[in-house]
Backbone as CSV, one residue per row, in Angstrom:
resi,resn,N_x,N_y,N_z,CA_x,CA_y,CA_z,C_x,C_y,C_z
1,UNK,-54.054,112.290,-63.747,-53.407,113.559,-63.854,-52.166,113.380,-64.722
2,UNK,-51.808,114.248,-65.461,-50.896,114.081,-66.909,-49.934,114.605,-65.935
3,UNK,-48.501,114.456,-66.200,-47.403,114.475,-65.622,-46.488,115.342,-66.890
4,UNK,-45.867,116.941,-66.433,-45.451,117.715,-67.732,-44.483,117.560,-66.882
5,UNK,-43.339,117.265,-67.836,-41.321,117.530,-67.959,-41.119,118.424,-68.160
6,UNK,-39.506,118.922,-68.005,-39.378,119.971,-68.184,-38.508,119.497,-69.277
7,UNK,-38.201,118.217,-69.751,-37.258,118.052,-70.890,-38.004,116.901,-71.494
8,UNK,-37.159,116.733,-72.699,-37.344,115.169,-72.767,-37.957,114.025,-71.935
9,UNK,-38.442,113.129,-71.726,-38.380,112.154,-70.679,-38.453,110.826,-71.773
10,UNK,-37.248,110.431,-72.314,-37.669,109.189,-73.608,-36.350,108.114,-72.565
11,UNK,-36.785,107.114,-72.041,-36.385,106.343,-71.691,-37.302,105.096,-71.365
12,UNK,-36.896,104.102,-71.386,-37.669,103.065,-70.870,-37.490,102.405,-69.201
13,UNK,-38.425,102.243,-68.995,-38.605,102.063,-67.889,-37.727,100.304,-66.964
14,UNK,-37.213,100.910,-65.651,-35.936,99.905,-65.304,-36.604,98.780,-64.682
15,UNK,-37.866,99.191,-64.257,-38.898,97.765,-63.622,-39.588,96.634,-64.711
16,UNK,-39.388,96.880,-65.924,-39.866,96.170,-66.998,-39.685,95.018,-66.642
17,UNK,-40.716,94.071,-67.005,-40.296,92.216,-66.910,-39.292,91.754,-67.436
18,UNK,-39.050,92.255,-68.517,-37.424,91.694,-69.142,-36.713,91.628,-68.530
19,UNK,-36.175,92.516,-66.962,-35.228,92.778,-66.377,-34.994,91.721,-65.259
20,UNK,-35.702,91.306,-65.100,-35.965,90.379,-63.846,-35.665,89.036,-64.138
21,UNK,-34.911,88.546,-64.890,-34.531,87.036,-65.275,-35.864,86.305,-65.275
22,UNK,-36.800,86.269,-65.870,-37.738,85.333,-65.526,-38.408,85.587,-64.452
23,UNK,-38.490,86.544,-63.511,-39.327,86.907,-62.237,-40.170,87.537,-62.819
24,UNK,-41.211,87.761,-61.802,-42.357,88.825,-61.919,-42.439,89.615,-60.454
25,UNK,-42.358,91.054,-59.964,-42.629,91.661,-59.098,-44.056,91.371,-58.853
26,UNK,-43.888,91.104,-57.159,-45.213,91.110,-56.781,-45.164,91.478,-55.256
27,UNK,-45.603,92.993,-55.227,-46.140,93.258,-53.938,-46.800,92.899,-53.288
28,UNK,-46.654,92.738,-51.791,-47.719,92.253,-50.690,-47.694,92.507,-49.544
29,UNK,-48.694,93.509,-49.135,-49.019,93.944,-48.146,-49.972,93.389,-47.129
30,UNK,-50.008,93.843,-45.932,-50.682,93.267,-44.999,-51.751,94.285,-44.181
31,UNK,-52.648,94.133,-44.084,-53.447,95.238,-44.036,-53.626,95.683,-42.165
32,UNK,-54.325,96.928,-42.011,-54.169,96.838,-40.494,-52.994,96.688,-39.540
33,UNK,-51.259,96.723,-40.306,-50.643,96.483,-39.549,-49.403,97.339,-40.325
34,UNK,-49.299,98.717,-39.795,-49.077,100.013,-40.494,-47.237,100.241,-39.906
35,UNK,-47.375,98.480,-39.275,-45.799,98.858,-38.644,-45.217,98.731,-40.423
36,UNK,-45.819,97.770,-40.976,-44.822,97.964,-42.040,-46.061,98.910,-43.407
37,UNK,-44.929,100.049,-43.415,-45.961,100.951,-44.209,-46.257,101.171,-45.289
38,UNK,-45.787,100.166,-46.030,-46.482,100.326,-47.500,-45.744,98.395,-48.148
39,UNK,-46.586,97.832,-48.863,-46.433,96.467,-49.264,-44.953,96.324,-49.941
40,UNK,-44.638,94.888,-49.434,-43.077,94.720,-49.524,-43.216,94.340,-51.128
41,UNK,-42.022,94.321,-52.132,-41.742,94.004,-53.033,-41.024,92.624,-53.462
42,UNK,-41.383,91.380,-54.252,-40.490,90.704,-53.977,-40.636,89.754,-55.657
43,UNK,-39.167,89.611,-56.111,-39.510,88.822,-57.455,-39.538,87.205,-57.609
44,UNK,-40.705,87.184,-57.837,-40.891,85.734,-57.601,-41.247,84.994,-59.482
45,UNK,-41.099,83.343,-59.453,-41.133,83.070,-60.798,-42.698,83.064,-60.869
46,UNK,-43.104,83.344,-62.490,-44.473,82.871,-62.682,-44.763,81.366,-61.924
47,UNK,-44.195,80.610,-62.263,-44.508,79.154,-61.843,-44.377,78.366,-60.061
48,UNK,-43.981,79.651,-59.492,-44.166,79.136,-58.120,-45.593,79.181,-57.124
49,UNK,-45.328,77.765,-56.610,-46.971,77.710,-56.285,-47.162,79.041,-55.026
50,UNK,-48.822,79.750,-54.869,-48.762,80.379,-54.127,-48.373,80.701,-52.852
51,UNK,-48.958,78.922,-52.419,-48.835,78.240,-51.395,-47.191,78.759,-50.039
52,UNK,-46.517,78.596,-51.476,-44.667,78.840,-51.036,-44.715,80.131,-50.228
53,UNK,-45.617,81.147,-50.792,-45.625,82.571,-50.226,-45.565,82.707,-48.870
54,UNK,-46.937,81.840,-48.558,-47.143,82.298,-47.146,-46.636,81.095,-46.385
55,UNK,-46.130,79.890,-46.782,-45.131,78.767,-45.665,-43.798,79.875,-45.929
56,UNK,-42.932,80.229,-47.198,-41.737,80.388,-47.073,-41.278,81.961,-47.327
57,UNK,-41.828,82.941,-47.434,-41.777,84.499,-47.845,-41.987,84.891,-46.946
58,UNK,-43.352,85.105,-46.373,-44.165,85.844,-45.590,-43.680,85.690,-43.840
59,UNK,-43.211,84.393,-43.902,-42.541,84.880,-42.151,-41.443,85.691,-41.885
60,UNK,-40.606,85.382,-43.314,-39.279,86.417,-43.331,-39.604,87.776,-43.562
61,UNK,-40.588,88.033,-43.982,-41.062,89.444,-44.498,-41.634,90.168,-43.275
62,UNK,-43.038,89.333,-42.831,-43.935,90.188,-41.931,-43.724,89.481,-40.321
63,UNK,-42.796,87.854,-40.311,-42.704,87.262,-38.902,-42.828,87.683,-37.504
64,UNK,-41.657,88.725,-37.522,-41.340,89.513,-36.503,-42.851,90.530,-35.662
65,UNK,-43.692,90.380,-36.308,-44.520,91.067,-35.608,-45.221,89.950,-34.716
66,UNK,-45.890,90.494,-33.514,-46.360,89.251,-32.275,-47.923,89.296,-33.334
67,UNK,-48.433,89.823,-33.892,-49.453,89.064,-34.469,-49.356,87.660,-35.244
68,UNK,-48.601,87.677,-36.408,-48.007,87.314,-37.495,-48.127,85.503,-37.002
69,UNK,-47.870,85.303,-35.942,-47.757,83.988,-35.183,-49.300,83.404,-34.598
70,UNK,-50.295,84.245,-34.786,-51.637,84.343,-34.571,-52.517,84.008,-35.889
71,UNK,-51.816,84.603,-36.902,-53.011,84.352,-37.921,-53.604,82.904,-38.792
72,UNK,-54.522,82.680,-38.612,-55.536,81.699,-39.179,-55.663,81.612,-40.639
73,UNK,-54.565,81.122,-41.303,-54.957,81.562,-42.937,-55.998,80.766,-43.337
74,UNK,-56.693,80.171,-42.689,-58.066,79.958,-43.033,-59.165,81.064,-43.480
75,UNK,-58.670,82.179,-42.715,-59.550,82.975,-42.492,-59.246,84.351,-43.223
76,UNK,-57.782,84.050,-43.857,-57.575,85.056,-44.288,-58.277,86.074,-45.269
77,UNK,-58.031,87.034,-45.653,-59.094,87.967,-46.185,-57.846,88.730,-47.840
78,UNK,-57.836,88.470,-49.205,-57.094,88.441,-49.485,-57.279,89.360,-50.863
79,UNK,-56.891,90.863,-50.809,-56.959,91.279,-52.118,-56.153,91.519,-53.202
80,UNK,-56.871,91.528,-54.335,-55.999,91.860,-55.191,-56.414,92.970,-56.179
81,UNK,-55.122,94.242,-56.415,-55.374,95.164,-56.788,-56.877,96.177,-56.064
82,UNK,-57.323,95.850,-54.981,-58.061,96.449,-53.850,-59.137,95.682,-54.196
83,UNK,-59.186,94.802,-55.146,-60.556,93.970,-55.347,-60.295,92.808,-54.466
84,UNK,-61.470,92.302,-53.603,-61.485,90.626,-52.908,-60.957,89.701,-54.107
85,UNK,-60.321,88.434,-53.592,-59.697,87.916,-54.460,-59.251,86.743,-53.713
86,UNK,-59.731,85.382,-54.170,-59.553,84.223,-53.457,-58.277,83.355,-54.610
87,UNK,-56.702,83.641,-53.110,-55.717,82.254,-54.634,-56.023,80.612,-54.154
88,UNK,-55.502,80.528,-54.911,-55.672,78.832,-54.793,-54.156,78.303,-54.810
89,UNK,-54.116,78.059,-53.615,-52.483,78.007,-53.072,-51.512,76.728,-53.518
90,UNK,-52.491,75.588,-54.075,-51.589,74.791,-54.945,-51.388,74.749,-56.777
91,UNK,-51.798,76.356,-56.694,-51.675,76.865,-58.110,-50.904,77.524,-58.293
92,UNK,-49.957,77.794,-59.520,-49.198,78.794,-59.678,-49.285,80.160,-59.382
93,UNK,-48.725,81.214,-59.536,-48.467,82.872,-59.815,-49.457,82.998,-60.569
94,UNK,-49.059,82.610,-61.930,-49.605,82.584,-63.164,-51.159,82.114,-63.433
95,UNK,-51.136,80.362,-62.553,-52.294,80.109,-62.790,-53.413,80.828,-61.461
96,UNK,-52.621,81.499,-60.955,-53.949,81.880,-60.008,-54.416,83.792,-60.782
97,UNK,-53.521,83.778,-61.626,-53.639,85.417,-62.541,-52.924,86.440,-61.996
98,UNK,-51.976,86.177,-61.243,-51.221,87.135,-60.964,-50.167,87.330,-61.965
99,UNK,-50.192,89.037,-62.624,-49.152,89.322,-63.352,-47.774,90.650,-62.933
100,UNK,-46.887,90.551,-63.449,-46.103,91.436,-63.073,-46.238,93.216,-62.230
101,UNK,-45.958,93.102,-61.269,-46.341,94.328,-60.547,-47.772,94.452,-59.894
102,UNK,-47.944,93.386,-59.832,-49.593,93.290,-59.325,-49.564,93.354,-57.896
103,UNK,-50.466,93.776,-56.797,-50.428,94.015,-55.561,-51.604,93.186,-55.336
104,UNK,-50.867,92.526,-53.991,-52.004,91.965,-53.282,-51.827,92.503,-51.794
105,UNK,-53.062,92.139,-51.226,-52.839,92.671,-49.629,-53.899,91.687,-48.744
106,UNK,-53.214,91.170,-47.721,-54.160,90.492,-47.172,-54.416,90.937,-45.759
107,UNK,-55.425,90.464,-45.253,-56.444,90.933,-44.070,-56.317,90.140,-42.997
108,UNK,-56.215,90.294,-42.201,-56.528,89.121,-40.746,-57.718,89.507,-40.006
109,UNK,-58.656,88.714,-40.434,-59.662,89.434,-39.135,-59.152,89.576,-38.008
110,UNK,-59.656,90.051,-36.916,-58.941,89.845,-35.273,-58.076,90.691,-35.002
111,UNK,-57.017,90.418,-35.852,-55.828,90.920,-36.076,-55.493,92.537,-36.322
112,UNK,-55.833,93.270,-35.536,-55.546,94.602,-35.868,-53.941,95.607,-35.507
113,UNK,-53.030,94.760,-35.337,-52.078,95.329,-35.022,-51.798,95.504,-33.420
114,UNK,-50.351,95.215,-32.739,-50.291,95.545,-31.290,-51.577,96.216,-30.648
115,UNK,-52.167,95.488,-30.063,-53.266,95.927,-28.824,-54.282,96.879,-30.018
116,UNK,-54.206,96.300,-30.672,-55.172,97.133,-31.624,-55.174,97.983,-31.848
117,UNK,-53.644,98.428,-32.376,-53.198,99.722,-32.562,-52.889,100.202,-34.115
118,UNK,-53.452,99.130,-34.736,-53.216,99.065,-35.716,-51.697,99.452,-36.436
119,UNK,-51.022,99.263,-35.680,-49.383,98.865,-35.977,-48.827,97.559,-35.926
């Protein structure tokens, strides 16, 4: 759907990669668990292994929930841009193809939120 102004709209946009010292935005959401309601934002370098995400990001981000201490990342279920999508966690950002503003969201089987409340 085309988006009409009522003026001008000539500016460039403030989320651009340039802006980010060398980061790349990368959302990540967690699926089934609607306490947090839409995927967190966070700028990370191309070159950090994935791995870092979910030992050193992801407890500060999603911890606090009593699931969060349950999940099996063995088993995890992991998309990207709503397509299935397997990273390879001693690979980079970069080398696993994640680019700027890209969303991922991952799945827990089992795991459906407090008493399966999907919260």
């Amino acid at each position: 759907m085309a988006v009409k102004s009522l003026g001008p709209y000539d500016f460039p946009p403030k989320d651009r990669l340039e802006n980010f010292h060398g980061n790349q935005l990368t959302y990540i959401g967690w699926e089934d668990h609607l306490l947090f309601c839409a995927p967190f934002c966070f700028p990370f370098p191309p070159d950090m292994p994935f791995g870092l995400i979910i030992d050193q990001v992801l407890p500060g981000a999603f911890g606090y929930h009593p699931d969060f201490a349950r999940i099996d990342w063995s088993k995890v279920e992991w998309f990207k841009s709503g397509r299935p999508w397997i990273p390879q966690h001693d690979k980079s950002l970069a080398e696993n193809g994640l680019r700027h503003k890209d969303v991922l969201r991952f799945r827990t089987p089992g795991l459906t939120g407090i008493h399966g409340s999907r919260m």
